[in-house]
C-alpha positions in Angstrom: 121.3 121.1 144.3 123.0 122.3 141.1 126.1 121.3 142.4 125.3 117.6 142.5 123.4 118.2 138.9 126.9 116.9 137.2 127.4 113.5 138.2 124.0 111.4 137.9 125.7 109.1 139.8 126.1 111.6 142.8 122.4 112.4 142.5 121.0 108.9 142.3 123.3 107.5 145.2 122.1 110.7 147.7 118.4 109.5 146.1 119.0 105.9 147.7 120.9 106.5 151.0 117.2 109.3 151.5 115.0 106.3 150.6 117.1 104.2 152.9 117.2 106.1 155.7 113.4 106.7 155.7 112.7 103.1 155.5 115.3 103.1 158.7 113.4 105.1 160.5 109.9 103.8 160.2 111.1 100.3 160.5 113.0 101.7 164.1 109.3 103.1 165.3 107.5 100.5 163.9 109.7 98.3 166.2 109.0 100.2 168.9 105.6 100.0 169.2 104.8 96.6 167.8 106.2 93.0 168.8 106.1 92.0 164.7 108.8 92.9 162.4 108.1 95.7 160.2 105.8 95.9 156.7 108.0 95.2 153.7 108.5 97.7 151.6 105.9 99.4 148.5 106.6 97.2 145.8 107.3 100.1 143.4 109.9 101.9 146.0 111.6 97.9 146.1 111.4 97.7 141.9 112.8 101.0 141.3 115.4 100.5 143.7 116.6 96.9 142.4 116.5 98.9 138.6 118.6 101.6 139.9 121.3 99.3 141.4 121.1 97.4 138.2 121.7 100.6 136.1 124.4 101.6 138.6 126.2 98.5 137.8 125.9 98.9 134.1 127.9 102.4 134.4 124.3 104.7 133.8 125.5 108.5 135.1 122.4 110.5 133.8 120.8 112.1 136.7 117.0 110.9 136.1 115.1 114.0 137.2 115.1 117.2 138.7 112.0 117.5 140.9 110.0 115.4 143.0 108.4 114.8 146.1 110.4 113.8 149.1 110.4 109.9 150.0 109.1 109.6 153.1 105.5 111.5 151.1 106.2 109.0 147.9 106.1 106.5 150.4 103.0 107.4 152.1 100.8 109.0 149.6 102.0 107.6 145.6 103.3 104.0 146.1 101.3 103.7 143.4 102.8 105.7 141.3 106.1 105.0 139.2 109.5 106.6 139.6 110.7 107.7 136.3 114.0 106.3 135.4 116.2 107.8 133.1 117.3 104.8 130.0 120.1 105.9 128.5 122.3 102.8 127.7 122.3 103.8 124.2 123.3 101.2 121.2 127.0 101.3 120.5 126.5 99.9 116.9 124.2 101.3 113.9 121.2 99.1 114.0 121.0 97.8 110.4 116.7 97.4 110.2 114.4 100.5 109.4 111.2 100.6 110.6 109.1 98.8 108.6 106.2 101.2 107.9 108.8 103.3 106.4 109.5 100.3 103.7 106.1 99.7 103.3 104.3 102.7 102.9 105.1 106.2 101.1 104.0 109.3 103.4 103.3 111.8 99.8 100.8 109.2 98.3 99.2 107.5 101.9 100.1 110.7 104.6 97.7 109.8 107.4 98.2 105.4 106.4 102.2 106.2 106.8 101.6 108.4 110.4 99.1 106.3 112.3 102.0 103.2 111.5 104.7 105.9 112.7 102.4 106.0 115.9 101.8 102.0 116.0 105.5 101.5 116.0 106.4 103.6 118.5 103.1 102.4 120.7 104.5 98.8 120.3 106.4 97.2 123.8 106.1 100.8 125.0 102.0 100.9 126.4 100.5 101.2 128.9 103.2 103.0 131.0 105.6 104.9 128.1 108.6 103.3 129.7 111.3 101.8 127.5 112.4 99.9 130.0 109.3 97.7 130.1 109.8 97.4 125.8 111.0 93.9 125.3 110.4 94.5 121.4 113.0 96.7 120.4 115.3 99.6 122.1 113.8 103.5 122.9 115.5 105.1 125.1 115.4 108.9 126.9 117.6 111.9 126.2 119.6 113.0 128.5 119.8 116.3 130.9 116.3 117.9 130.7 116.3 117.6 134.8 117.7 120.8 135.4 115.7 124.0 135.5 116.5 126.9 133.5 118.4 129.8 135.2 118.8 133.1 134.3 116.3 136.6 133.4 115.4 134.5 130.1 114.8 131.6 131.2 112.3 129.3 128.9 110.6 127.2 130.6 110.3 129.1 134.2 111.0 126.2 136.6 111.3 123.9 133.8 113.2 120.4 133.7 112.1 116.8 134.7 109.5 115.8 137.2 109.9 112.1 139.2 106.8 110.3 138.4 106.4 110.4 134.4 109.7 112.9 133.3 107.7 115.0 132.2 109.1 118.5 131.5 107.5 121.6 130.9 107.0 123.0 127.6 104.9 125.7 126.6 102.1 128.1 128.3 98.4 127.2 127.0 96.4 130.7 126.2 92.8 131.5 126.8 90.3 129.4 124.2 93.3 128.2 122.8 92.1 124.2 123.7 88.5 125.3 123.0 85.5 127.6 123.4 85.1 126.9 126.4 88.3 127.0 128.2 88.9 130.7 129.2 91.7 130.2 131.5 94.2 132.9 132.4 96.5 133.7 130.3 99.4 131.4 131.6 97.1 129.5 134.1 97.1 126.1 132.3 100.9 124.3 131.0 101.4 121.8 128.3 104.2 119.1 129.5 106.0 116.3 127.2 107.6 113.6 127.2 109.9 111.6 124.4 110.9 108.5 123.4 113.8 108.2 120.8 113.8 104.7 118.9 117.7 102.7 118.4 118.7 105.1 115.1 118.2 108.1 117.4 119.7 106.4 120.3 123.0 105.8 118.2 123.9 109.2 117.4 122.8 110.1 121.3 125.3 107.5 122.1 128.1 109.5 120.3 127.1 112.3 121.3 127.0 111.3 125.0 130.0 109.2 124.7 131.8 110.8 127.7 128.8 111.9 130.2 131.1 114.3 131.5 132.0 115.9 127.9 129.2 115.8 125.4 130.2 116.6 121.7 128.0 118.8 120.0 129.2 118.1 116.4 126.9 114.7 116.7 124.0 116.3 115.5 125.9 118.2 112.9 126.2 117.3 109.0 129.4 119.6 108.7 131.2 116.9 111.1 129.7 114.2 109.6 127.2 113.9 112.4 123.5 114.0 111.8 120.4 111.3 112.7 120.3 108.5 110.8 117.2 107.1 108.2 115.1 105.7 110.2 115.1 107.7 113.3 111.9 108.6 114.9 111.3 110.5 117.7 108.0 109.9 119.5 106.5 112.8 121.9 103.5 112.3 124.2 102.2 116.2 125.4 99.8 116.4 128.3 98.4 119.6 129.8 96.8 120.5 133.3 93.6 121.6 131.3 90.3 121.7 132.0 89.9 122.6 135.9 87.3 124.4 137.5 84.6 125.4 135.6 86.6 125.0 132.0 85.3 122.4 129.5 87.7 120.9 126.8 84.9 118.6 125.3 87.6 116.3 123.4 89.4 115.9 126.3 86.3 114.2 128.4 87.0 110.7 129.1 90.5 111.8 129.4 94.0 109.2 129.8 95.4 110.9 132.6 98.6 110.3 134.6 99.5 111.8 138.1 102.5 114.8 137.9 104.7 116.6 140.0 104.6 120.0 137.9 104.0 124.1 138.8 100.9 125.4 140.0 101.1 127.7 136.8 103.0 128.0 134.0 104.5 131.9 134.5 103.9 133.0 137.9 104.0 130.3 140.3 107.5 128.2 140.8 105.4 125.8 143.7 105.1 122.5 142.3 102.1 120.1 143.6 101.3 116.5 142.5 98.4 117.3 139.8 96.8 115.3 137.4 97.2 115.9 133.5 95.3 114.9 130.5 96.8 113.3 127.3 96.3 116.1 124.8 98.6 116.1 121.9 101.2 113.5 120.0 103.9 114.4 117.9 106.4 112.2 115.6 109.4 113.3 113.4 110.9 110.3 111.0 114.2 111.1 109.3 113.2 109.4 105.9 115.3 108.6 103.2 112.5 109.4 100.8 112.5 113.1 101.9 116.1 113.6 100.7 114.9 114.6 97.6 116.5 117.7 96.0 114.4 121.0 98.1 113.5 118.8 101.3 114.6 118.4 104.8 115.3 114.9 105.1 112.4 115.0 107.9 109.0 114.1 107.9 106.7 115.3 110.8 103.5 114.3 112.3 100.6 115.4 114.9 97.8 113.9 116.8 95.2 115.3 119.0 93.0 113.6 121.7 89.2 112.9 121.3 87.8 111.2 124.3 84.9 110.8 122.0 86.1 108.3 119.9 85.9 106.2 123.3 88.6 103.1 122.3 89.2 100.7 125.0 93.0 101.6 124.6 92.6 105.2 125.3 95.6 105.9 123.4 94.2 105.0 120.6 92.0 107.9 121.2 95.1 110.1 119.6 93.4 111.3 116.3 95.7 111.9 113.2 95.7 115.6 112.1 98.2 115.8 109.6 101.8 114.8 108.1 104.0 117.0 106.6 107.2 116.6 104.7 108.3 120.4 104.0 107.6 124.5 104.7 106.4 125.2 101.4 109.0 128.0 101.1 107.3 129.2 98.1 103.9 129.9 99.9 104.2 133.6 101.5 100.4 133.9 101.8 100.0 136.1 105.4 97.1 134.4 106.4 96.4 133.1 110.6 95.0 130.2 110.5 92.7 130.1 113.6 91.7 133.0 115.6 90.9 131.4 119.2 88.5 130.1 120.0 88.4 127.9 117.0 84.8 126.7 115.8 86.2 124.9 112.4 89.4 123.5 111.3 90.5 125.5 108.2 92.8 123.6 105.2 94.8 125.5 103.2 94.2 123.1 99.6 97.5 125.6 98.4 100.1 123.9 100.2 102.1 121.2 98.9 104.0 119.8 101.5 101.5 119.3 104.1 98.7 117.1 104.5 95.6 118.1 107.1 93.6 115.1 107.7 89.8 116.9 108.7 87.4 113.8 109.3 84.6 113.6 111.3 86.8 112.3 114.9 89.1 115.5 114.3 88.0 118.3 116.9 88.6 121.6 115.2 92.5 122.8 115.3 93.8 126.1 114.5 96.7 124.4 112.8 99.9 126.5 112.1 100.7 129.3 110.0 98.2 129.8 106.5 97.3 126.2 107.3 100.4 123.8 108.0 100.8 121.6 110.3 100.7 122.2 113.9 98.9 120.6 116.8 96.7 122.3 119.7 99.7 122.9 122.0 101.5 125.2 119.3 101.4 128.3 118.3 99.0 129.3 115.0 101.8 131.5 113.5 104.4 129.1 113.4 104.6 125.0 112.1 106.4 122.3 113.4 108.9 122.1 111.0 109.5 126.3 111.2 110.2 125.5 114.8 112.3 122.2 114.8 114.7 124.2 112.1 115.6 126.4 114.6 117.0 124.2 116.8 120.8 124.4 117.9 123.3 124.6 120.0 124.3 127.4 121.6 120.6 128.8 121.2 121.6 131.7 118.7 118.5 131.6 116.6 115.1 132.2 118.2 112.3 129.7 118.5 110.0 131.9 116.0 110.4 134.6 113.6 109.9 138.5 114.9 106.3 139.1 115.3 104.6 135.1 115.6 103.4 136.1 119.3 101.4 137.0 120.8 99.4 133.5 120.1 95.7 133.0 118.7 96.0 137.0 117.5 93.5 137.9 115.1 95.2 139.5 112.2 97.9 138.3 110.5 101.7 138.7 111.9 103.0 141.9 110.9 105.8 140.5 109.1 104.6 137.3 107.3 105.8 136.4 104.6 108.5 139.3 104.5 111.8 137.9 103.8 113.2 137.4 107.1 110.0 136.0 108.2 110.5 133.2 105.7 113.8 132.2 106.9 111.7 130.3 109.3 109.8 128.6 105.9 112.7 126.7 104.6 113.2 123.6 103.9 116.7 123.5 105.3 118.1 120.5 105.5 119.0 117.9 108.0 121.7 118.5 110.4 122.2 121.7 109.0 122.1 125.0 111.6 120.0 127.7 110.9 123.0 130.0 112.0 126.4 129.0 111.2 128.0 129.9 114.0 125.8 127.4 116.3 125.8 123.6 116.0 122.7 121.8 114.6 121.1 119.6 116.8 119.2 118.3 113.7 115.8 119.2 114.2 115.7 118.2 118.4 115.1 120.8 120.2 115.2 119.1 123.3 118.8 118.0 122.1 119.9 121.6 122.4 118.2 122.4 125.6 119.7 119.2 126.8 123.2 120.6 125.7 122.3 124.3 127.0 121.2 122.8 130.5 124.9 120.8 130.9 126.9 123.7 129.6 125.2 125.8 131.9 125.4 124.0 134.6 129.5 123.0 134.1 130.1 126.5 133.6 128.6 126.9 137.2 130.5 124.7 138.5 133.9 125.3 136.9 133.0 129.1 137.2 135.3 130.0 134.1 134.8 131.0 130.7 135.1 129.2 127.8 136.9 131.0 124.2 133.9 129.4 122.5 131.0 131.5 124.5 132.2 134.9 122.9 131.8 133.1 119.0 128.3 134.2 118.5 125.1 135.8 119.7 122.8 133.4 122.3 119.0 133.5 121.6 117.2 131.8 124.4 115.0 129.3 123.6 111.7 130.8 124.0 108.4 131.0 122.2 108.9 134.9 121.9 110.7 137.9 120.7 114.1 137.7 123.6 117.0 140.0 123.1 120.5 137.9 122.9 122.4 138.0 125.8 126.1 137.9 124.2 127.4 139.2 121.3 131.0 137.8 119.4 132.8 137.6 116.6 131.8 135.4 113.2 134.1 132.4 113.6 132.4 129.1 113.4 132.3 126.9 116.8 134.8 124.4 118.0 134.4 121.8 119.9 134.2 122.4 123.8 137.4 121.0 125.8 137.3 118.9 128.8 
């Protein structure tokens, strides 16, 4: 399979001729055995197919995902179901209008008014079915090359990359009580999969930096080459998990919004994927805001939601209950303190911090939140934030996901070295577009930028089977929520752009 992984347009045409030929054959013995002509075909198999010529024609060669079922069991068992489909036509021109909450509201003075607008806007055109291709408001689009799996002794996720039906991909392990009091679960049993919408400000700079499918430039996502998201990007990410089963209760997540997935029996120990269902469980947004450009920011503002079936809404997305905004690290706070010790009884604020805003009304189920109280939702980790991850994100991978000692998750005590000095280089306000190592490229914030960019370098390098000058520049961290060795080590010189 990986060497068709290259050329989406390989991939996609093999995906047709299968579909075809299956349709052959059960038109031929439906012909056999019957003097009328055959049944037309599932609606969605005949939609998907007309929108994949379409996006043929239009020059599209992202491969749209990296595991499904085979057609002929699509076509007998999920007709129902949708094919994901990959939109990556990405705007060519810098659209000109910001969002208008953004213009309208001020996220330090009206935190949880300014995110639940982040989450109408990126709700608008694109409900019920979180496909931009169905948006006839404005443009989202998909980022590219999160089909393959990861290879390799490090590999993060195991068995990772896109599934057909939603795209979702896989994205962290969940941890006994870490959901609730009442989910046990082994430890690795249950998975948390995402997927994410990028609105047109995002999609511009994904347009540079996929300008040539075949050749992406890194330097897109990085302020030293003038690259960098725009104002007014947001990123919008929708996180399900396979949580509760069996006897396991996750109270907030009764009267669940569920989709149908094609993901891994577990997280760790099982590659065997099976069509499952998964429950809405978390939302995340990130807004590149002008307003947080002020002198000891990032230039990015970030947001989290949690699911409360409770709140019972007819639009069961509106279900997604704001938890809290935050705008910086507060770099300043070195407090050791662990936020929630699983299972978590009682949400905990930290009044200390500055820079984050934990929204703890009565619809809020109780969160362990992040490190001595920032922000983070119930699929992360309670040592960590989302802002200590997102800084961390580049390309290649040199800088790990979380500083030395954040794991193992839900621990009791502290992290043994919070708040030290190398700890807090995790804390920073660093800002936009700007790597955490030097040596790497920023992919401004995105991790899924960088495992985009890791997944097509490592899968050219495959197929070329050479070795780039570049791979020796620096130390590779894999991206990983834990403590992995690097698996190269190089000289000091900054990186270069890859040549065709």
């Amino acid at each position: 399979m990986k060497s068709t992984l290259l050329m989406g347009s390989t991939i996609q045409k093999k995906s047709v001729i299968l579909a075809a030929i299956t349709l052959l054959t059960l038109g031929a013995a439906l012909w056999g055995c019957n003097s009328q002509p055959p049944p037309a075909a599932p609606p969605a198999l005949s939609a998907a197919a007309l929108k994949l010529s379409a996006e043929k024609e239009r020059g599209v060669s992202f491969p749209d995902f990296g595991f499904m079922v085979p057609p002929a069991e699509y076509i007998g068992k999920y007709s129902r179901e949708p094919i994901f489909r990959l939109k990556a036509d990405f705007p060519k021109e810098k659209p000109q209008q910001l969002p208008a909450f953004m213009e309208k509201i001020d996220f330090k003075k009206n935190p949880e008014e300014y995110l639940v607008a982040a989450r109408d806007y990126a709700f608008e055109g694109n409900l019920p079915n979180w496909d931009p291709f169905e948006n006839k408001t404005r443009g989202w689009y998909h980022i590219p090359w999160l089909h393959p799996t990861q290879t390799g002794d490090n590999a993060y996720p195991p068995n990772g990359g896109t599934e057909g039906f939603r795209g979702l991909i896989k994205e962290a392990p969940v941890t006994p009580f870490q959901l609730g009091p009442q989910q046990a679960g082994k430890d690795g049993g249950y998975s948390i999969y995402a997927i994410t919408l990028v609105n047109d400000m995002a999609g511009y700079t994904m347009g540079k930096m996929w300008a040539d499918p075949n050749n992406p430039d890194p330097r897109a996502t990085d302020s030293r080459y003038g690259g960098g998201f725009p104002v007014g990007t947001v990123f919008a990410k929708l996180l399900f998990t396979d949580a509760p089963q069996g006897t396991d209760k996750i109270d907030y997540l009764e009267n669940p919004l569920q989709w149908k997935a094609y993901i891994t029996e577990n997280f760790w120990k099982s590659g065997t994927r099976k069509v499952t269902a998964v429950n809405l469980l978390q939302m995340d947004i990130a807004v590149r805001d002008g307003r947080a450009d002020a002198p000891g920011l990032s230039g990015w503002v970030f947001g989290t939601f949690v699911y409360n079936g409770k709140v019972n809404n007819a639009n069961k997305f509106l279900n997604l209950v704001p938890v809290g905004l935050m705008w910086g690290d507060d770099p300043e706070n070195k407090k050791n303190v662990t936020s929630g010790v699983y299972p978590v009884l009682a949400t905990t604020v930290n009044p200390e911090l500055k820079e984050t805003a934990i929204f703890n009304h009565k619809d809020l189920p109780p969160q362990h939140l992040g490190w001595n109280g920032r922000l983070n939702g119930p699929a992360d980790l309670n040592t960590t934030s989302c802002m200590s991850c997102h800084i961390a994100a580049e390309y290649p991978p040199v800088t790990s996901l979380v500083p030395p000692t954040a794991v193992p998750d839900g621990q009791k005590d502290p992290p043994a070295q919070g708040g030290t000095p190398e700890w807090m280089r995790w804390f920073q306000n660093t800002r936009c577009a700007t790597p955490m190592n030097e040596h790497a490229y920023s992919t401004d914030f995105s991790f899924q930028v960088a495992i985009a960019l890791e997944n097509f370098f490592n899968v050219k390098s495959e197929q070329v089977q050479g070795y780039w000058a570049a791979d020796y520049q620096s130390a590779r961290m894999p991206i990983a929520r834990g403590e992995l060795q690097p698996i190269a080590r190089g000289n000091t010189k900054p990186p270069g752009k890859r040549k065709k």
